[in-house]
C-alpha positions as CSV (number, residue, x, y, z in Angstrom):
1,X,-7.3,8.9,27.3
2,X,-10.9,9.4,25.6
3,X,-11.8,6.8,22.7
4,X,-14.1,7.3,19.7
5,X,-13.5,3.7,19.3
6,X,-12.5,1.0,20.7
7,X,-12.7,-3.0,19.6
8,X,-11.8,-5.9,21.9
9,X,-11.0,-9.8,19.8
10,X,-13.3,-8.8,17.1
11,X,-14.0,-11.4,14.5
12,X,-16.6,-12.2,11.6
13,X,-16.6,-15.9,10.2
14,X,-18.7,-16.5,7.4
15,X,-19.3,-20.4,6.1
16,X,-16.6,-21.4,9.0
17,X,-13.7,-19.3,8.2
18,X,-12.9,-16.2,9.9
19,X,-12.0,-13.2,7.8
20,X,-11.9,-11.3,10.6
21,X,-9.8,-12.7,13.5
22,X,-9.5,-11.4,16.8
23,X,-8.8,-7.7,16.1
24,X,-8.1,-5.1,18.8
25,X,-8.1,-1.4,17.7
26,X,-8.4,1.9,19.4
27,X,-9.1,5.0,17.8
28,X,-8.5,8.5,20.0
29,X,-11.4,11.0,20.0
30,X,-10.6,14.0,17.7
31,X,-7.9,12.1,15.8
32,X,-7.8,11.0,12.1
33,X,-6.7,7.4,12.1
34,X,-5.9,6.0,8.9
35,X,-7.0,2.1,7.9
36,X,-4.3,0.4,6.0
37,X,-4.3,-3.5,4.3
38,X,-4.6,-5.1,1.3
39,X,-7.9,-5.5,-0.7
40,X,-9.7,-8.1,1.0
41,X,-7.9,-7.8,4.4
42,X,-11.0,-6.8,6.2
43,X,-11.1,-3.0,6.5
44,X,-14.4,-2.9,4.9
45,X,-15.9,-6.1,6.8
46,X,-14.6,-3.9,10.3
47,X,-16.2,-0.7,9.2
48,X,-19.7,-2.4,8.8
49,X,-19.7,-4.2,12.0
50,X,-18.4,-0.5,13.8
51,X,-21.7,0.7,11.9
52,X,-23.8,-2.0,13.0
53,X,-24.4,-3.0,8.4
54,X,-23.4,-6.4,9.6
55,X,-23.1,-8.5,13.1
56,X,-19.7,-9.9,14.7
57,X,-19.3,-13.8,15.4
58,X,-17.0,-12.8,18.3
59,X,-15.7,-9.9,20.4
60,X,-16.8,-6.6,21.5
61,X,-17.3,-2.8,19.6
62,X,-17.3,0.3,21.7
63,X,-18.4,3.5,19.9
64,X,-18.4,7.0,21.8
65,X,-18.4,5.1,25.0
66,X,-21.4,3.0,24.2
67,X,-21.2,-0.8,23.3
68,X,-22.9,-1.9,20.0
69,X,-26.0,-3.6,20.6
70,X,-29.0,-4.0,18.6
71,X,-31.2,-1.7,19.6
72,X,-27.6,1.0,19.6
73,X,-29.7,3.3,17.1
74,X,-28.9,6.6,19.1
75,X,-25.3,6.0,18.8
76,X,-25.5,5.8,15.5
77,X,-27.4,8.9,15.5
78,X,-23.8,10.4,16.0
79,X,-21.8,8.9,12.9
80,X,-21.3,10.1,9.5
81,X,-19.8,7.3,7.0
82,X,-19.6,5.8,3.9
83,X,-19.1,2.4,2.9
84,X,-17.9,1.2,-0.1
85,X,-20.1,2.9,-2.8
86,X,-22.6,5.3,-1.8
87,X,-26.0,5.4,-3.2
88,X,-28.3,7.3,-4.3
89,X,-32.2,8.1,-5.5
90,X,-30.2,8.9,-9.1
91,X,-33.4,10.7,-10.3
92,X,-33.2,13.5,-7.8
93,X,-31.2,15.4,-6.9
94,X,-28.2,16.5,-5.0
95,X,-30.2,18.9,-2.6
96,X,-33.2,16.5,-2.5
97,X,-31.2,13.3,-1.7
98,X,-29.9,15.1,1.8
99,X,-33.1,16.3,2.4
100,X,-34.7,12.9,2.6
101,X,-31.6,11.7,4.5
102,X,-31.8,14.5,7.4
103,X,-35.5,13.4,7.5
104,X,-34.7,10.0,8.0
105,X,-32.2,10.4,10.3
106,X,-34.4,13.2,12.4
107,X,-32.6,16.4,11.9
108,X,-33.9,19.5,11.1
109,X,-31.4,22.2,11.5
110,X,-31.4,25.2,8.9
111,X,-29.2,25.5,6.5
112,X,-27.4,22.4,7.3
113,X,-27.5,21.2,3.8
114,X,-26.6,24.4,2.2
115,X,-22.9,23.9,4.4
116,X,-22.3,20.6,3.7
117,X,-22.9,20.6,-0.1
118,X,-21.0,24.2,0.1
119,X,-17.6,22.2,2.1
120,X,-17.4,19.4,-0.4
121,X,-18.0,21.7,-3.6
122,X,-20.9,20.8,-5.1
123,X,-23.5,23.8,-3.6
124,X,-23.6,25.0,-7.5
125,X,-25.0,21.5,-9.1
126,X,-27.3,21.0,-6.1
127,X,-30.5,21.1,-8.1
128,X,-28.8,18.6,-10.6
129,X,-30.0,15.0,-10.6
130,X,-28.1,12.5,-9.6
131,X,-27.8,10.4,-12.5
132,X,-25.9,13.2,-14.6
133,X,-23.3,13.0,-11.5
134,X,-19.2,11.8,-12.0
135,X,-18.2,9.3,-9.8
136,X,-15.9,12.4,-8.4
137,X,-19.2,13.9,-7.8
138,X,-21.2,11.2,-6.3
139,X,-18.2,10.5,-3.8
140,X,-18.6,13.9,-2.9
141,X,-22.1,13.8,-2.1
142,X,-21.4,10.8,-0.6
143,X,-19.0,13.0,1.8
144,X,-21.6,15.4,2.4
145,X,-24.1,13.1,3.2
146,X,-22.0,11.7,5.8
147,X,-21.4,15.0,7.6
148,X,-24.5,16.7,7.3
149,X,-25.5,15.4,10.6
150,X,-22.6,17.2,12.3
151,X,-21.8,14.0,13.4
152,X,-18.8,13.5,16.1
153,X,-17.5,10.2,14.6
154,X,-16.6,9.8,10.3
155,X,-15.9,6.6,9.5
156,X,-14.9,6.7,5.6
157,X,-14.1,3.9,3.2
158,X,-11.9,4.8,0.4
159,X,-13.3,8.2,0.4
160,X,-11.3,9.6,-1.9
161,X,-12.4,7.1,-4.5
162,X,-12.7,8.6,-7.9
163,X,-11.7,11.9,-7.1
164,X,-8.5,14.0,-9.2
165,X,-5.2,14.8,-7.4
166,X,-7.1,19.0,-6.6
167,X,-10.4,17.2,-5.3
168,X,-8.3,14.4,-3.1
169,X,-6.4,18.2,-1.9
170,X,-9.6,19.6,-0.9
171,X,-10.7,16.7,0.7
172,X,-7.6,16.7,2.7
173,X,-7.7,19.7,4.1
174,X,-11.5,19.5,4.8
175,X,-10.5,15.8,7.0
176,X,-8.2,17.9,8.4
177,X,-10.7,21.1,9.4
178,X,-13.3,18.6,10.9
179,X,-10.6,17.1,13.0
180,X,-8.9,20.2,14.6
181,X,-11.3,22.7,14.2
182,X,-14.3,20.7,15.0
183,X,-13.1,18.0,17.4
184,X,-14.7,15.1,14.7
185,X,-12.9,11.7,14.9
186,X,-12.6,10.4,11.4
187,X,-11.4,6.4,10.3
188,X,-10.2,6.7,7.1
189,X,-9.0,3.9,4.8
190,X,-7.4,4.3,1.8
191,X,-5.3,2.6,-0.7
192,X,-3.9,5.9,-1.6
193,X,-0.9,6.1,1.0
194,X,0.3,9.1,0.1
195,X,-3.2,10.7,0.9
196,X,-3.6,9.3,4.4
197,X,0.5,9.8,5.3
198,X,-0.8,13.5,4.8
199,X,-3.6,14.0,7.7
200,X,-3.1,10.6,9.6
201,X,-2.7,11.1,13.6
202,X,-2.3,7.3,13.6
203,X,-2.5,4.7,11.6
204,X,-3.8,0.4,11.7
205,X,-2.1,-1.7,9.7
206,X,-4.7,-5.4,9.0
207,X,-3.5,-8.3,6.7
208,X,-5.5,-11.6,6.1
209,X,-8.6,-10.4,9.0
210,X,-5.6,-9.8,11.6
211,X,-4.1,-6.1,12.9
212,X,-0.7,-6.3,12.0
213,X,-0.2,-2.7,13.8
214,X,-1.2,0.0,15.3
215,X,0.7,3.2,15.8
216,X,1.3,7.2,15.9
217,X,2.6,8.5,12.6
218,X,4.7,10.9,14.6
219,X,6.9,7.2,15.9
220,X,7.3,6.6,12.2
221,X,8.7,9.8,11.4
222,X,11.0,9.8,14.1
223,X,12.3,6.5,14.2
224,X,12.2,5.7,10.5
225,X,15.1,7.6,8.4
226,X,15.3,6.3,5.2
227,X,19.0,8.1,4.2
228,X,20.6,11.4,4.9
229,X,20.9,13.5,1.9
230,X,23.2,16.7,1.1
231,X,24.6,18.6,-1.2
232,X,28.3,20.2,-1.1
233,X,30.8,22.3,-2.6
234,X,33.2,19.2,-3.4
235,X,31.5,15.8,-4.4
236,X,34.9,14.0,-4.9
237,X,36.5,15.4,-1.4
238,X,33.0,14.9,0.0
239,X,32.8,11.0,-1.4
240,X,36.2,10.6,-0.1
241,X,35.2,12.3,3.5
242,X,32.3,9.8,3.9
243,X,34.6,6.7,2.8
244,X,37.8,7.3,4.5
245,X,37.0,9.4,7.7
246,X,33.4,8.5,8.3
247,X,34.0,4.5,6.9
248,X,30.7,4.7,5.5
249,X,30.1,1.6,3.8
250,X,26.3,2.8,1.8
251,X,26.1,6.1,0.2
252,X,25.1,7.3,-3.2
253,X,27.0,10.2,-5.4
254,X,24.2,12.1,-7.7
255,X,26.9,15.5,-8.7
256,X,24.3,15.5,-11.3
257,X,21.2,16.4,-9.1
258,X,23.7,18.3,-7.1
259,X,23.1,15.4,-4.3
260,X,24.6,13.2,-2.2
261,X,22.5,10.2,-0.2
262,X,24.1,8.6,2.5
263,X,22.3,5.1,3.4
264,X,24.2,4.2,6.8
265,X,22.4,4.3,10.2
266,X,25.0,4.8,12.2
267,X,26.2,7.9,10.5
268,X,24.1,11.0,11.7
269,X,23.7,14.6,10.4
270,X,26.0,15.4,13.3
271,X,29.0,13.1,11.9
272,X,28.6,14.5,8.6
273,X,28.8,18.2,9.0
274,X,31.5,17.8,11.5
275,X,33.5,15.8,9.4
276,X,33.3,17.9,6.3
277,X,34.1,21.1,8.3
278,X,37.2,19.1,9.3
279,X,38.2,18.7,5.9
280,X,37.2,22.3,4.5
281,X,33.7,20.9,2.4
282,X,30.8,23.3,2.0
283,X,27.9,21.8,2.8
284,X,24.8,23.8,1.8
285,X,21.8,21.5,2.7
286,X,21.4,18.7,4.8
287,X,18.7,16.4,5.6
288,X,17.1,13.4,6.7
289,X,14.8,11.8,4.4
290,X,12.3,9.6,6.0
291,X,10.2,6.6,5.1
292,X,7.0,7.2,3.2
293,X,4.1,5.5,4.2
294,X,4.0,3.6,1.7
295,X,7.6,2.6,2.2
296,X,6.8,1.5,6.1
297,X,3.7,-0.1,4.9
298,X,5.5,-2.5,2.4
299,X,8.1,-3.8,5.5
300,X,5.3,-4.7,7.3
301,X,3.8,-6.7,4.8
302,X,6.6,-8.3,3.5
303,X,7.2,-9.1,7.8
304,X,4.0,-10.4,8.1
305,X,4.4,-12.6,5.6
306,X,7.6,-13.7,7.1
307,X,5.8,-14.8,10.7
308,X,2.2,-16.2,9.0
């Protein structure tokens, strides 16, 4: 296993208080892995030390197999990212603020400009200042700044920032291009759950400067089933199926919405349809309905409060 990232006890204290305590991640090369906590957790205090904006107190960083030292500059050569707000010379414009960016950063390949503003939608107002730009627009440019460079590591705070529900879509699916078609590793937080339960690979959970968790979004589809819900020919006969023959103990009637939610985990699918064949019920869908994101991400909060 190949990592784009990896951090080992990493902590920042300022004025004797750590607000970032002894945190462990690893991010896979090529994956998208989505940063989750609180405001004021310490996503954006981790994503400046990974970028070398501010220095740890304690612990080590390793980006694209290189540990972050001072004089790291060609490392950094190599990522893309925004944090927090990204600025710009407001008076120029779109075209002319990557241009002196590529200059700064060394790179000189044609037409790179012209495909990054093209990607993130804004290749029509690129001789547009600045200063006449939305905040949807700036976060773009923001975007394209970052990838410009063809850089193999994104590392993105609240990208999505300011954007409508068809610019967070495009965005999406251009996360998801750089990661599969392109082999970019992208770090990603968001306090839009539903945006990162779309694209993440895997996702890290911090509260109060501390990773809570760390794991594949795959594990919390598979082992996190909300309820099984169906719809059948007979609601009564199906009610009474569940109560009497299955004993379940949590499920909900909707006849209205044509549905039927059954809460019990030790029920399955398998129990279900079996038993309403028995007993001569229709049933014309069945499925599990899993967490959401944001669902998971509330237990473990409310756990970590809990064991603080």
């Amino acid at each position: 296993m190949t990592y784009a990232i990896r951090t080992h006890q990493l902590t920042k204290g300022y004025r004797g208080k750590d607000v970032v305590s002894n945190v462990s991640m690893n991010v896979k090369r090529g994956e998208i892995y989505g940063f989750l906590g609180p405001n004021g957790a310490g996503k954006t205090t981790i994503m400046k030390m990974m970028t070398s904006l501010i220095k740890p107190t304690g612990g080590d960083i390793e980006v694209l197999g290189t540990r972050l030292q001072a004089n790291s500059h060609e490392v950094l050569k190599r990522i893309g990212c925004i944090i927090e707000y990204p600025i710009f010379y407001d008076k120029l414009s779109a075209r002319k603020n990557l241009e002196i960016y590529c200059e700064y950063m060394g790179y000189y390949k044609k037409d790179a400009i012209s495909e990054a503003l093209a990607l993130v939608n804004l290749k029509n107002v690129e001789d547009i200042p600045v200063r006449e730009f939305s905040l949807g627009m700036k976060q773009r440019l923001g975007i394209a700044r970052a990838i410009v460079t063809k850089p193999e590591l994104l590392i993105l705070d609240e990208p999505v920032n300011g954007l409508d529900p068809i610019g967070m879509q495009e965005l999406r699916d251009l996360f998801y291009k750089l990661s599969r078609q392109y082999g970019v590793t992208l770090l990603i937080s968001s306090h839009i759950l539903g945006e990162i339960e779309h694209i993440a690979d895997t996702i890290g959970i911090i509260r109060e400067g501390r990773l809570v968790e760390e794991t594949a979004m795959a594990e919390i589809r598979g082992n996190h089933t909300e309820h099984i819900e169906l719809s059948v020919s007979d609601y009564p006969k199906a009610a009474y199926v569940l109560e009497h023959e299955l004993q379940a103990i949590n499920f909900q009637v909707k006849e209205e919405e044509g549905l039927i939610n059954v809460y019990d985990p030790a029920i399955s699918q398998n129990d279900i349809i079996l038993a309403m064949v028995r007993n001569g019920v229709d049933i014309s869908k069945i499925n599990n309905k899993n967490l959401s994101l944001e669902g998971y991400f509330m237990q473990r909060m409310e756990g970590s409060k809990k064991h603080a």
